[in-house]
VOZAVO-862663 format. One record per residue: residue number from 1; residue in one letter; x negated, y negated, z of N, C-alpha, C in turn. Coordinates in Angstrom, 2 decimals. Atoms other than C-alpha are relative to their C-alpha. Last residue first. Layout:
VOZAVO-862663
rec pos->NUM | code->a | neast->X | nnorth->Y | nup->Z | caeast->X | canorth->Y | caup->Z | ceast->X | cnorth->Y | cup->Z .
...
//
This chain:
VOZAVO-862663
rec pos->73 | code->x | neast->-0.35 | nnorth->-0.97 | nup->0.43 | caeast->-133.72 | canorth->-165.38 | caup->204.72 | ceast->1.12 | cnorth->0.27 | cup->-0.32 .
rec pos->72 | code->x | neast->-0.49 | nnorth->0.51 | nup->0.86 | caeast->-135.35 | canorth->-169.19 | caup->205.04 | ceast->0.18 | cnorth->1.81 | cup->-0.43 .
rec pos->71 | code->x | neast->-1.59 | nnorth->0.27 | nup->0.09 | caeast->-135.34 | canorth->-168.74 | caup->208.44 | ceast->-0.11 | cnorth->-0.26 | cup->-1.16 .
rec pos->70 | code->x | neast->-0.94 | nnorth->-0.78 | nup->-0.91 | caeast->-139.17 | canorth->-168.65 | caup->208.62 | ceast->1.29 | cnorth->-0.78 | cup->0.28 .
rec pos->69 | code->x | neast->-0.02 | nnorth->0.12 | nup->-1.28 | caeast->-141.22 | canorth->-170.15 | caup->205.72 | ceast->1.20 | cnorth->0.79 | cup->0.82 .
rec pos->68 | code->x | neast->-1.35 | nnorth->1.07 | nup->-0.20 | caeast->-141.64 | canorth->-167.92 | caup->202.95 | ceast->-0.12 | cnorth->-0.66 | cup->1.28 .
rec pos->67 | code->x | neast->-0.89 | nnorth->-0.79 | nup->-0.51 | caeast->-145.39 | canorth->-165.92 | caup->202.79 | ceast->1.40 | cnorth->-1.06 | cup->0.28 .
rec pos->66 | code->x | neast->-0.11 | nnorth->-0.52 | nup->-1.56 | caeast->-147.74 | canorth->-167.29 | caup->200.88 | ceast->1.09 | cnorth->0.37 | cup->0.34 .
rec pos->65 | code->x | neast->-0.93 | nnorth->0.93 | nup->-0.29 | caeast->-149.30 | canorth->-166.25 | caup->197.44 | ceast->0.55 | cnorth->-0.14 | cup->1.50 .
rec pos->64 | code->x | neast->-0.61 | nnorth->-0.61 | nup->-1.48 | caeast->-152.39 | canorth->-164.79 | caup->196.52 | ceast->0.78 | cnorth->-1.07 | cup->0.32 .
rec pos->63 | code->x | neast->-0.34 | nnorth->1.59 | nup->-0.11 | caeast->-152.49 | canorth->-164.02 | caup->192.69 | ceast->0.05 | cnorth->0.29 | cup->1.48 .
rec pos->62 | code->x | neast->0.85 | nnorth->0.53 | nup->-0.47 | caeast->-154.45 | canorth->-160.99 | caup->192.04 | ceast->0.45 | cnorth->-1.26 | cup->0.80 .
rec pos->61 | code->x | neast->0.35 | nnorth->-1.09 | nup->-1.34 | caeast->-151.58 | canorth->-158.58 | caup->191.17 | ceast->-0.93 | cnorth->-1.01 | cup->0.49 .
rec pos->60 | code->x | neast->-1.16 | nnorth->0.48 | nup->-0.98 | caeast->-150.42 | canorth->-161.95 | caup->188.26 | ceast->-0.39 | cnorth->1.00 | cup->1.49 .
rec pos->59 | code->x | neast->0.27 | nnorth->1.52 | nup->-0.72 | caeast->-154.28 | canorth->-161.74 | caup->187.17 | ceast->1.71 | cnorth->-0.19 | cup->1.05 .
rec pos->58 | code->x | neast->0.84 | nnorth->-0.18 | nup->-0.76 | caeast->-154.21 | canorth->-157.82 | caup->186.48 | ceast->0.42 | cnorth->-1.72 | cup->1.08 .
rec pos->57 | code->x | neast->-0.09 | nnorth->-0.97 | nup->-0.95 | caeast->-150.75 | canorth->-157.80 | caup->184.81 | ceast->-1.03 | cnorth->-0.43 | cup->0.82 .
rec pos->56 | code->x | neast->-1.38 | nnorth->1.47 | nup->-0.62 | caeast->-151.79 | canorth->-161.10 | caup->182.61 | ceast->0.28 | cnorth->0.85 | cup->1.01 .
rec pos->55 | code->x | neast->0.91 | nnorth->0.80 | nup->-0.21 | caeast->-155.35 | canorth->-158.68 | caup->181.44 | ceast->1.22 | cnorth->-1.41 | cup->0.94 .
rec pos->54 | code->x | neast->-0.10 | nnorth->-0.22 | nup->-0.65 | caeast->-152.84 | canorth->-155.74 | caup->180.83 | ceast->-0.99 | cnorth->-0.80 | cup->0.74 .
rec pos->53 | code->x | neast->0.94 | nnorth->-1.10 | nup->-0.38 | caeast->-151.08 | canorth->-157.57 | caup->178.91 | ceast->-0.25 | cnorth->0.43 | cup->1.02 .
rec pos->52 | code->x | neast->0.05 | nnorth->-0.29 | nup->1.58 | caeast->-147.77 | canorth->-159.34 | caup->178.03 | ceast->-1.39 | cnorth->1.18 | cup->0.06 .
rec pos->51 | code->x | neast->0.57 | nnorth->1.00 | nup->0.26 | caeast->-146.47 | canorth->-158.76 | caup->181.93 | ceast->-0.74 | cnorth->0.17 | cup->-1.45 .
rec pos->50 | code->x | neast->0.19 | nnorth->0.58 | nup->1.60 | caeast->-144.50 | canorth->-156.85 | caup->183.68 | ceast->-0.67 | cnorth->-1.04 | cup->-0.17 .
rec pos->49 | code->x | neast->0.50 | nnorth->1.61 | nup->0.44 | caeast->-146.15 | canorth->-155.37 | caup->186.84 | ceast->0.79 | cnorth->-0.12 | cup->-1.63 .
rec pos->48 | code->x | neast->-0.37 | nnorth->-0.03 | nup->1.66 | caeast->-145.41 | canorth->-151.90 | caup->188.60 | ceast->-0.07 | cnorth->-1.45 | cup->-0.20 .
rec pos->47 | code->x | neast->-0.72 | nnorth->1.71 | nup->0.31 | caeast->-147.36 | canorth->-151.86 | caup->192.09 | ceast->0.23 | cnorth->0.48 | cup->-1.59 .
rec pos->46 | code->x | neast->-0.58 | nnorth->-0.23 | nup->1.86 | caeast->-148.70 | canorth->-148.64 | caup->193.46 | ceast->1.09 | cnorth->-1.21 | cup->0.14 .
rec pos->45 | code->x | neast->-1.43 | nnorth->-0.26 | nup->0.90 | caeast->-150.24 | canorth->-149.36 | caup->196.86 | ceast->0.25 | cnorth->0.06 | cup->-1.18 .
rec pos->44 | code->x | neast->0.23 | nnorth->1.13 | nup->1.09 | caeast->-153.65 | canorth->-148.11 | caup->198.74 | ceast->1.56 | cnorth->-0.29 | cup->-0.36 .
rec pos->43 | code->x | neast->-0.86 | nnorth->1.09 | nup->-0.66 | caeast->-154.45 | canorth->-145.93 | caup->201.75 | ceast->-0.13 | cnorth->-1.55 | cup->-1.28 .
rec pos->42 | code->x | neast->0.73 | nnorth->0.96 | nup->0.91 | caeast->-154.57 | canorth->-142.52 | caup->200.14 | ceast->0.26 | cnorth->-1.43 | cup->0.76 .
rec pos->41 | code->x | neast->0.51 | nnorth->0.63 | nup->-1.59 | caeast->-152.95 | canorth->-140.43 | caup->203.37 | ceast->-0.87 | cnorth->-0.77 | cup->-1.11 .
rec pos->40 | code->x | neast->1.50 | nnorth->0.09 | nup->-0.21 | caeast->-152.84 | canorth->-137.36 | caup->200.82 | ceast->-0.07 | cnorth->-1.02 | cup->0.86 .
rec pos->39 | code->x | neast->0.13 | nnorth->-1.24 | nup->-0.50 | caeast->-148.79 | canorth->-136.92 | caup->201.33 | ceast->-2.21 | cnorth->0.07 | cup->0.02 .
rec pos->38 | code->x | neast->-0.24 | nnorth->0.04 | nup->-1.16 | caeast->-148.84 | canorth->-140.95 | caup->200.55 | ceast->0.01 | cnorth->1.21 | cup->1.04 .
rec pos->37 | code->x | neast->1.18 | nnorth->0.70 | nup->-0.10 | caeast->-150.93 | canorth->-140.55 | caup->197.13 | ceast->0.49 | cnorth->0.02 | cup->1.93 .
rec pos->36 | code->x | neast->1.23 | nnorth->-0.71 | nup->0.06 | caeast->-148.11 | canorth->-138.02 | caup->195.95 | ceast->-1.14 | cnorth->-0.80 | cup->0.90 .
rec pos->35 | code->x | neast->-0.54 | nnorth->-1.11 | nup->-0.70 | caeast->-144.78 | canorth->-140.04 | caup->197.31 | ceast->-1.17 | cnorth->0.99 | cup->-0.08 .
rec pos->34 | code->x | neast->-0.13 | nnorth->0.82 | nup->-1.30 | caeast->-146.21 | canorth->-143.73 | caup->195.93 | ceast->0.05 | cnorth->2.03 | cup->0.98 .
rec pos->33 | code->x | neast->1.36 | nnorth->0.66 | nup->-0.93 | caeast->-147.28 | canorth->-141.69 | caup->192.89 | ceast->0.15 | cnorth->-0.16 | cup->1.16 .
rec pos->32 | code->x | neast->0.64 | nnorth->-1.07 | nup->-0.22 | caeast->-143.68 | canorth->-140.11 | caup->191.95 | ceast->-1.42 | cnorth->-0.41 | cup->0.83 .
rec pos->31 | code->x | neast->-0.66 | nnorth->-1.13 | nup->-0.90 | caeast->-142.22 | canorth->-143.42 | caup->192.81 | ceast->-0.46 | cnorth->1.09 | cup->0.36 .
rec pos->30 | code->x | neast->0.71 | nnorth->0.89 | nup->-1.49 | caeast->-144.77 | canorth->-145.60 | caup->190.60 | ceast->1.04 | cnorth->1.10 | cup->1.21 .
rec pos->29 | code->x | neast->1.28 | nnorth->-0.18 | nup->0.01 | caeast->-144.06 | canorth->-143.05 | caup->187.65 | ceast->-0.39 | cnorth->-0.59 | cup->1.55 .
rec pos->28 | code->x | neast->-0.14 | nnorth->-1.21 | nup->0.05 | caeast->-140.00 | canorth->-143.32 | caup->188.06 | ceast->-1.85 | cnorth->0.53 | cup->0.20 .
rec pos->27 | code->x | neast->-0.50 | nnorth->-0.38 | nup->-1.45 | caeast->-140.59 | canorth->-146.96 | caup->188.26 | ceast->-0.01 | cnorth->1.48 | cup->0.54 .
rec pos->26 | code->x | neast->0.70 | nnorth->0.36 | nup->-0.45 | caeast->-142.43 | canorth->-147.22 | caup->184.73 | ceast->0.07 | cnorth->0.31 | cup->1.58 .
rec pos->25 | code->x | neast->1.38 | nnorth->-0.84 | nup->0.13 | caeast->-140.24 | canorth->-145.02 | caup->182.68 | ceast->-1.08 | cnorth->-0.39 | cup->1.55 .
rec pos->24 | code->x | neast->-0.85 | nnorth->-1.36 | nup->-0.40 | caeast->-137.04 | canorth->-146.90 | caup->184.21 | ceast->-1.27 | cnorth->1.40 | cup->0.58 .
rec pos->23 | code->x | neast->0.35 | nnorth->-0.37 | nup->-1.89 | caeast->-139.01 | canorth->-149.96 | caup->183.94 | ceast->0.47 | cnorth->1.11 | cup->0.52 .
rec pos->22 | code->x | neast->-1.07 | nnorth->0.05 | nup->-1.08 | caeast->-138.88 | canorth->-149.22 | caup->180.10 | ceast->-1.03 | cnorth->-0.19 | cup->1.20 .
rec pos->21 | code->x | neast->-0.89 | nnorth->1.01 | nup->0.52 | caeast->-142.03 | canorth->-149.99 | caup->177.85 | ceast->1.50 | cnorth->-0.23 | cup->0.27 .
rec pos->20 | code->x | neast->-1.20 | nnorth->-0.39 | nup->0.03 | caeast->-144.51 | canorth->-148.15 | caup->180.07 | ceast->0.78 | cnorth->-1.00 | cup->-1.17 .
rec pos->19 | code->x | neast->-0.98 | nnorth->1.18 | nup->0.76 | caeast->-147.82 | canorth->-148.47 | caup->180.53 | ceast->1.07 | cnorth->0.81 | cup->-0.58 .
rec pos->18 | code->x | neast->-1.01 | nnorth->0.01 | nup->1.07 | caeast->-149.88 | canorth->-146.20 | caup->183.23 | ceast->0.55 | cnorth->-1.48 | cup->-0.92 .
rec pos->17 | code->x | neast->-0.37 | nnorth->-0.97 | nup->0.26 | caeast->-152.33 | canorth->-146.08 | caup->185.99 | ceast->0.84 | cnorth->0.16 | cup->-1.38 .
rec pos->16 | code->x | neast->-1.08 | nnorth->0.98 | nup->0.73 | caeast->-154.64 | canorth->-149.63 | caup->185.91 | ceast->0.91 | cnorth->1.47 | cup->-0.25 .
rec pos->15 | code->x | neast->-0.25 | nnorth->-1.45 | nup->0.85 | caeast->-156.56 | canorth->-149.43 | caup->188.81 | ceast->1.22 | cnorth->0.16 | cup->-0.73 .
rec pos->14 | code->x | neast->-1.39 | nnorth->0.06 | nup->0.64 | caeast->-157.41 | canorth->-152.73 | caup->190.77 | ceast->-0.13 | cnorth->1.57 | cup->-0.99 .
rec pos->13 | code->x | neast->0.13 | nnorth->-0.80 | nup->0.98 | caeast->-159.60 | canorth->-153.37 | caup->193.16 | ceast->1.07 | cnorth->0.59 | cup->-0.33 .
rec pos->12 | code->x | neast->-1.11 | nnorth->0.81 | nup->1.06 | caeast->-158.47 | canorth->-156.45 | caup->195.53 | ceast->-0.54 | cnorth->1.19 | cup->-1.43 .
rec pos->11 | code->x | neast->1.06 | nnorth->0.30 | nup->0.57 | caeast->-160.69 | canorth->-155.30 | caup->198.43 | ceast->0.22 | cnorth->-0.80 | cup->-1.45 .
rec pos->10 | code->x | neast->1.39 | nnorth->0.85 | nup->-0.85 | caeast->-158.87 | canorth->-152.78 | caup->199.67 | ceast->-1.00 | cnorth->-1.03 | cup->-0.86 .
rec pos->9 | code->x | neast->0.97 | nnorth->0.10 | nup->-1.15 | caeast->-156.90 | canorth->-151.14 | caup->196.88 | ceast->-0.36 | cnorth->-0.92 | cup->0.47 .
rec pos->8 | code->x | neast->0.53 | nnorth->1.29 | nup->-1.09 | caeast->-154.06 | canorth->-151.82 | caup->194.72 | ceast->-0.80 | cnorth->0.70 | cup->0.85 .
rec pos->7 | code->x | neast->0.07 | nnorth->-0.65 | nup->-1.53 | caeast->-152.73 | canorth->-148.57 | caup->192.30 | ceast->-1.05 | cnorth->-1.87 | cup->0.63 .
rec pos->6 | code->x | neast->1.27 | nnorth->0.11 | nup->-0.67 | caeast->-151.77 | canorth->-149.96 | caup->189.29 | ceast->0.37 | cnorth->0.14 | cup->1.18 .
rec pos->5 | code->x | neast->-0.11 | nnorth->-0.78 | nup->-1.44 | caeast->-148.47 | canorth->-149.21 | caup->186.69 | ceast->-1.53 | cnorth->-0.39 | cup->0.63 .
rec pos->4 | code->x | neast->1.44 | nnorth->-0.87 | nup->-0.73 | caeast->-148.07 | canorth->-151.49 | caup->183.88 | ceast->0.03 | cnorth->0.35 | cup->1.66 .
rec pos->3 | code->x | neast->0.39 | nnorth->-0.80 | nup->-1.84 | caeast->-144.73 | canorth->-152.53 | caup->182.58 | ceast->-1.22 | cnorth->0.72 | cup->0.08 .
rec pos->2 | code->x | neast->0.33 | nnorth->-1.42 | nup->-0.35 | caeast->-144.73 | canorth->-153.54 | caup->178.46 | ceast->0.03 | cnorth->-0.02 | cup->1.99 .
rec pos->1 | code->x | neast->1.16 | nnorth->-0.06 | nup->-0.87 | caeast->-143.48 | canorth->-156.76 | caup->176.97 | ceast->0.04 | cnorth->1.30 | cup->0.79 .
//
């Protein structure tokens, strides 16, 4: 299964940057980004995702999950 790179915006828009078949590849990409997009003041995040497509990628970034309860760290 492949790593997909997406930038997260506002709003839950999704942008699908890269596919990878290492995380090595994939991380190394989201790194460079995170460090380019953050010297512009872009206000979004780069998220790497495995997942079989890039249609399972999109839906797992969409999911909204909640936050742990407290003390359980």
């Amino acid at each position: 299964m492949p790593y997909f790179v997406y930038a997260v915006r506002p709003f839950a828009q999704l942008e699908r940057l890269g596919e990878h078949a290492a995380f090595r590849d994939a991380s190394t990409m989201a790194k460079a980004l995170r460090a380019e997009r953050r010297a512009q003041g872009a206000g979004e995040l780069i998220r790497v995702m495995f997942a079989e497509t890039a249609l399972a990628a999109e839906d797992l970034l969409l999911l909204s999950r909640e936050p742990p309860p407290p003390g359980d760290e």
